[in-house]
Structure formats: C-alpha cells, structure tokens
N, CA, C and O atoms as a GROMACS GRO file, in nm:
protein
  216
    1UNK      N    1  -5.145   1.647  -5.739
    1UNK     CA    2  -5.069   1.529  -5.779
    1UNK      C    3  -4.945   1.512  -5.692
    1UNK      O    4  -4.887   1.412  -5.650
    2UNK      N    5  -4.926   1.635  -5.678
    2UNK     CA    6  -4.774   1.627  -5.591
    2UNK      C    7  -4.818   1.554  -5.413
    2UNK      O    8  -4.736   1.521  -5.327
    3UNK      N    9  -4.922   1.548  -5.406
    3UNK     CA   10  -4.964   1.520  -5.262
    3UNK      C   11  -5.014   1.368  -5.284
    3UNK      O   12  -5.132   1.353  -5.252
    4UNK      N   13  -4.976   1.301  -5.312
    4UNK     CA   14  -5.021   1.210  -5.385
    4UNK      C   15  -4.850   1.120  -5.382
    4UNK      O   16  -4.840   0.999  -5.358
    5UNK      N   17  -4.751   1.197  -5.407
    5UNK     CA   18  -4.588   1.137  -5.422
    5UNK      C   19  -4.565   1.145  -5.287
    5UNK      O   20  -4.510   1.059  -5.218
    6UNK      N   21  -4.600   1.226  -5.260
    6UNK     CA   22  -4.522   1.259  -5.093
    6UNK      C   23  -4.631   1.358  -5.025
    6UNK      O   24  -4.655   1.478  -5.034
    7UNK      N   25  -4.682   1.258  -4.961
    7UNK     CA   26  -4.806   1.321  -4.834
    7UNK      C   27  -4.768   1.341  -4.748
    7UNK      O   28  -4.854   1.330  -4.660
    8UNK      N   29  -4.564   1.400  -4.669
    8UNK     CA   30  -4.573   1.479  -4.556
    8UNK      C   31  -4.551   1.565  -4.615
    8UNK      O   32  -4.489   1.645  -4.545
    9UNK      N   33  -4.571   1.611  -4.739
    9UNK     CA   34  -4.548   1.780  -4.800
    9UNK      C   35  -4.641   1.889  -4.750
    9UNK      O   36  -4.634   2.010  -4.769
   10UNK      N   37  -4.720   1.826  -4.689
   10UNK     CA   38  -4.857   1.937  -4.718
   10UNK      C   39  -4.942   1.901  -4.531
   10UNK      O   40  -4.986   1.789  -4.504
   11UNK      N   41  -4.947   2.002  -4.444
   11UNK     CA   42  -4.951   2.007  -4.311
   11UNK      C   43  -4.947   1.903  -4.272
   11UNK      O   44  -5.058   1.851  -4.254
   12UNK      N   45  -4.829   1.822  -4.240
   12UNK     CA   46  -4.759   1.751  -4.146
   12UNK      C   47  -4.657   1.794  -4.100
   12UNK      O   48  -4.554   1.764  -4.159
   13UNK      N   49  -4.647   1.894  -3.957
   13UNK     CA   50  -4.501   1.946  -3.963
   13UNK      C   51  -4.484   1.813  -3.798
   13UNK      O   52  -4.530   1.833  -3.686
   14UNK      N   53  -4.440   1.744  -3.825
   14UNK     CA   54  -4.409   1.636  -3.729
   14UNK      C   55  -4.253   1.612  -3.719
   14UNK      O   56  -4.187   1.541  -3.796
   15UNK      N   57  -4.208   1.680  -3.618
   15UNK     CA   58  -4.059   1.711  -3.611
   15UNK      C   59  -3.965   1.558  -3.574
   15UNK      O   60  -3.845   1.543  -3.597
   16UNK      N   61  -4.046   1.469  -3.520
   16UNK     CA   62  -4.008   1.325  -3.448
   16UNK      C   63  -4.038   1.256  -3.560
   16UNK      O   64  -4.112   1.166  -3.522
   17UNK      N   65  -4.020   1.244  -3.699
   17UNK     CA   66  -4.000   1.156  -3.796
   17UNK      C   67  -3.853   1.050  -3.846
   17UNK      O   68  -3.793   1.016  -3.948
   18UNK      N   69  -3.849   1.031  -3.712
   18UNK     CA   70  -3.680   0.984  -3.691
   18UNK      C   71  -3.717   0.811  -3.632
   18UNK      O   72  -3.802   0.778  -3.549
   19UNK      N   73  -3.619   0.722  -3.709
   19UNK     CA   74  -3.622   0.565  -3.640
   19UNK      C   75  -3.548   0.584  -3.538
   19UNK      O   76  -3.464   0.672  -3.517
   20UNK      N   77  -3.596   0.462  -3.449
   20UNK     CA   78  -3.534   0.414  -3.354
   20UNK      C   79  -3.407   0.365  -3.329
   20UNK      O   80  -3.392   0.254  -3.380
   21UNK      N   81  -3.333   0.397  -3.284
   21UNK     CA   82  -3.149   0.366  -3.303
   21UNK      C   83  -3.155   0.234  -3.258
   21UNK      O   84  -3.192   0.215  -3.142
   22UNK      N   85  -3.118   0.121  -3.345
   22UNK     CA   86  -3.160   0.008  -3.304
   22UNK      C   87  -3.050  -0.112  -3.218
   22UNK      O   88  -3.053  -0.232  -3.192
   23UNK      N   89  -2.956   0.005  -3.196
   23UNK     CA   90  -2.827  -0.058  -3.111
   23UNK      C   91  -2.880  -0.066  -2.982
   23UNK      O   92  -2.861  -0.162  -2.907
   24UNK      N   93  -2.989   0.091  -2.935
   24UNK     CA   94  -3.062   0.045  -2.769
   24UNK      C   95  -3.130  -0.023  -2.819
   24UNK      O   96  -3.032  -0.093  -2.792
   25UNK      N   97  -3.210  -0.090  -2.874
   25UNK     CA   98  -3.317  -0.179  -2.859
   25UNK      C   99  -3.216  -0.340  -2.877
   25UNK      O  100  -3.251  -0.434  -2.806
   26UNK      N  101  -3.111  -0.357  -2.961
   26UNK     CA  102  -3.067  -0.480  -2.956
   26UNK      C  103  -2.997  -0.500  -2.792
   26UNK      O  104  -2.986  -0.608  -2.734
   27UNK      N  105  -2.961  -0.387  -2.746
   27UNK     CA  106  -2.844  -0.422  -2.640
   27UNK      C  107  -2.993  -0.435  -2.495
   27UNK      O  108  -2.973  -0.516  -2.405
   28UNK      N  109  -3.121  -0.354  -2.494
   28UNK     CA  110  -3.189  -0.408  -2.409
   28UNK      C  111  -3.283  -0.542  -2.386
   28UNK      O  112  -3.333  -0.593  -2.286
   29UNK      N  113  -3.284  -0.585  -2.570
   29UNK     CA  114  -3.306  -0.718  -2.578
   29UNK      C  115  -3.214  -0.786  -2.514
   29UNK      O  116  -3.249  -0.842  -2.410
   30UNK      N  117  -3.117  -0.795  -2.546
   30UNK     CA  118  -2.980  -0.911  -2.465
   30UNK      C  119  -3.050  -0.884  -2.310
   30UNK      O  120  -3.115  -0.966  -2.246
   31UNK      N  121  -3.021  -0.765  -2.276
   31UNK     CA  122  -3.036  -0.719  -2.107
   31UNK      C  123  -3.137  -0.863  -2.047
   31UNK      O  124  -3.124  -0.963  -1.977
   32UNK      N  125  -3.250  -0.785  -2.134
   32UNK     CA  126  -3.385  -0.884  -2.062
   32UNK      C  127  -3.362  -1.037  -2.100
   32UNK      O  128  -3.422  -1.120  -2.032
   33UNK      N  129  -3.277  -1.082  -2.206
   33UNK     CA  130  -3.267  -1.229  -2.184
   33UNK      C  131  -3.115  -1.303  -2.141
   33UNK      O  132  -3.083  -1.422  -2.148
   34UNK      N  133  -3.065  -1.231  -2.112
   34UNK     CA  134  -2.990  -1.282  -1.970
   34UNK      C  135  -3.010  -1.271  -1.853
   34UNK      O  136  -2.964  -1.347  -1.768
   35UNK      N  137  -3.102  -1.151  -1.828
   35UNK     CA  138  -3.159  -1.140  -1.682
   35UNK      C  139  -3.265  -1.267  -1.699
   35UNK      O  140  -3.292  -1.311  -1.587
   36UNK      N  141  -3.325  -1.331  -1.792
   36UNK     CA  142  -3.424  -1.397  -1.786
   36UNK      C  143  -3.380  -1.553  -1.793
   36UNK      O  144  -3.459  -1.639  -1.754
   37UNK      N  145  -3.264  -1.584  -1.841
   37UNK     CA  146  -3.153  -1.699  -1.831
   37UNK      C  147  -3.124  -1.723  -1.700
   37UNK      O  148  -3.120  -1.837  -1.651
   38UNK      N  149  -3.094  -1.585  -1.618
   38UNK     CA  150  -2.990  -1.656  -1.499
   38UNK      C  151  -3.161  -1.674  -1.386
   38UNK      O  152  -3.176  -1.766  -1.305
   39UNK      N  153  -3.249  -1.581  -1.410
   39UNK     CA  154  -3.375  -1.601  -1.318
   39UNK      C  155  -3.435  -1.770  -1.370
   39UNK      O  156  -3.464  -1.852  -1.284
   40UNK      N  157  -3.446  -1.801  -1.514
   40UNK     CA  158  -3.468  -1.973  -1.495
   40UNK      C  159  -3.325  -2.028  -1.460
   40UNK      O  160  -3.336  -2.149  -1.480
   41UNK      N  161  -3.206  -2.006  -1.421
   41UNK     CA  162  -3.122  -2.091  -1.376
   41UNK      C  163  -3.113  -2.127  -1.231
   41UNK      O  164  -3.092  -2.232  -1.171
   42UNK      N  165  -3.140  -1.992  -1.191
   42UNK     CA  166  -3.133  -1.978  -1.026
   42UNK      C  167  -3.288  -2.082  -0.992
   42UNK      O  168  -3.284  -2.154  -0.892
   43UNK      N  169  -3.412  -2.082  -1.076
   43UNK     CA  170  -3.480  -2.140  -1.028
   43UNK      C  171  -3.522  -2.291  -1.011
   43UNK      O  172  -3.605  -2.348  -0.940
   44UNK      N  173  -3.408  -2.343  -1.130
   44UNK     CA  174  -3.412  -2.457  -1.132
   44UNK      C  175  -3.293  -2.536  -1.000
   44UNK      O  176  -3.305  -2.637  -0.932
   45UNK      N  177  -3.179  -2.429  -1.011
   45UNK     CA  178  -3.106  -2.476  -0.907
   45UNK      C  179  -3.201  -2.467  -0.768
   45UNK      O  180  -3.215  -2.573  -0.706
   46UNK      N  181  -3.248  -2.380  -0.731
   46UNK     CA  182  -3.333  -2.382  -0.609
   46UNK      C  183  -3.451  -2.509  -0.585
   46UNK      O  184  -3.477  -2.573  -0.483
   47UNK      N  185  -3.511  -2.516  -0.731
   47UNK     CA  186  -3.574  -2.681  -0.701
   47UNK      C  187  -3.486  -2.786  -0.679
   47UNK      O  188  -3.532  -2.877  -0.610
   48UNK      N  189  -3.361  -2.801  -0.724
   48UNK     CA  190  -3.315  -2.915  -0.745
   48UNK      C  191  -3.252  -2.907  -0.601
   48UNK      O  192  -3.244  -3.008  -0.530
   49UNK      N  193  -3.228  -2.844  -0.580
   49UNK     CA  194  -3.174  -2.817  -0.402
   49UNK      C  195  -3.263  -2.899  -0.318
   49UNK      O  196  -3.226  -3.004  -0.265
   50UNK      N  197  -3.418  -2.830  -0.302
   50UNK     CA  198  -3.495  -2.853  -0.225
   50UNK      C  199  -3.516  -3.003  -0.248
   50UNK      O  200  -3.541  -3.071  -0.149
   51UNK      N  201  -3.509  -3.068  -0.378
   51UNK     CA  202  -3.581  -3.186  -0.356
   51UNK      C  203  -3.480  -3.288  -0.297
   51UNK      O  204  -3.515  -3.395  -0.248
   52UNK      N  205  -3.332  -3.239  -0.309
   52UNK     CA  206  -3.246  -3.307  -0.269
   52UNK      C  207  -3.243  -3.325  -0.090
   52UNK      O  208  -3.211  -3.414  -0.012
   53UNK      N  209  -3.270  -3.255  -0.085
   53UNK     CA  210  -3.284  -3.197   0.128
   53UNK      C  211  -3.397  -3.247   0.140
   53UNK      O  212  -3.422  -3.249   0.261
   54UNK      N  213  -3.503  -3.301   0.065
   54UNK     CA  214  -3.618  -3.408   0.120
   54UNK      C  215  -3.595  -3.563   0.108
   54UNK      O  216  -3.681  -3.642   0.149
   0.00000   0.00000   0.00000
C-alpha cells in the first residue's frame, strides 16, 4: 500500500530528481528573442536598402 502513496520509495535511487532553475531558462529565452529581433531588423533594413539603390 505504501508503494502505491509514494512510488520513489521502493528501487528508484535517481539522484537527479531536481527542477530546472527556471531563471536560466527565462534569461536564455530573452537571449534567443532578441538575438532573433535584431536578425529580423537587420533584415528588413537590408531589403529596404537594396530596393532603394534600384
């Protein structure tokens, strides 16, 4: 019955039962969408360049 309340009691010795610290995952979210902001900014400025010089 007791395995039944709590099933890592009984051979699960799994030492990595720990969450993810979710301050790196918020601060590499930002990372990738400002790197991904200024890569569509730069690319729109680069079209709008080119079509101007034709």
């Amino acid at each position: 019955m007791d395995e039944l309340k709590n099933p890592d009691s009984k051979g699960n010795n799994n030492s990595s039962n720990h969450l993810p610290k979710t301050g790196e995952q918020i601060r590499g979210q930002m990372i990738m969408t400002t790197t991904g902001a200024i890569i569509i900014a730069l690319t729109f400025v680069i079209v709008k360049k080119r079509k101007k010089d034709r």
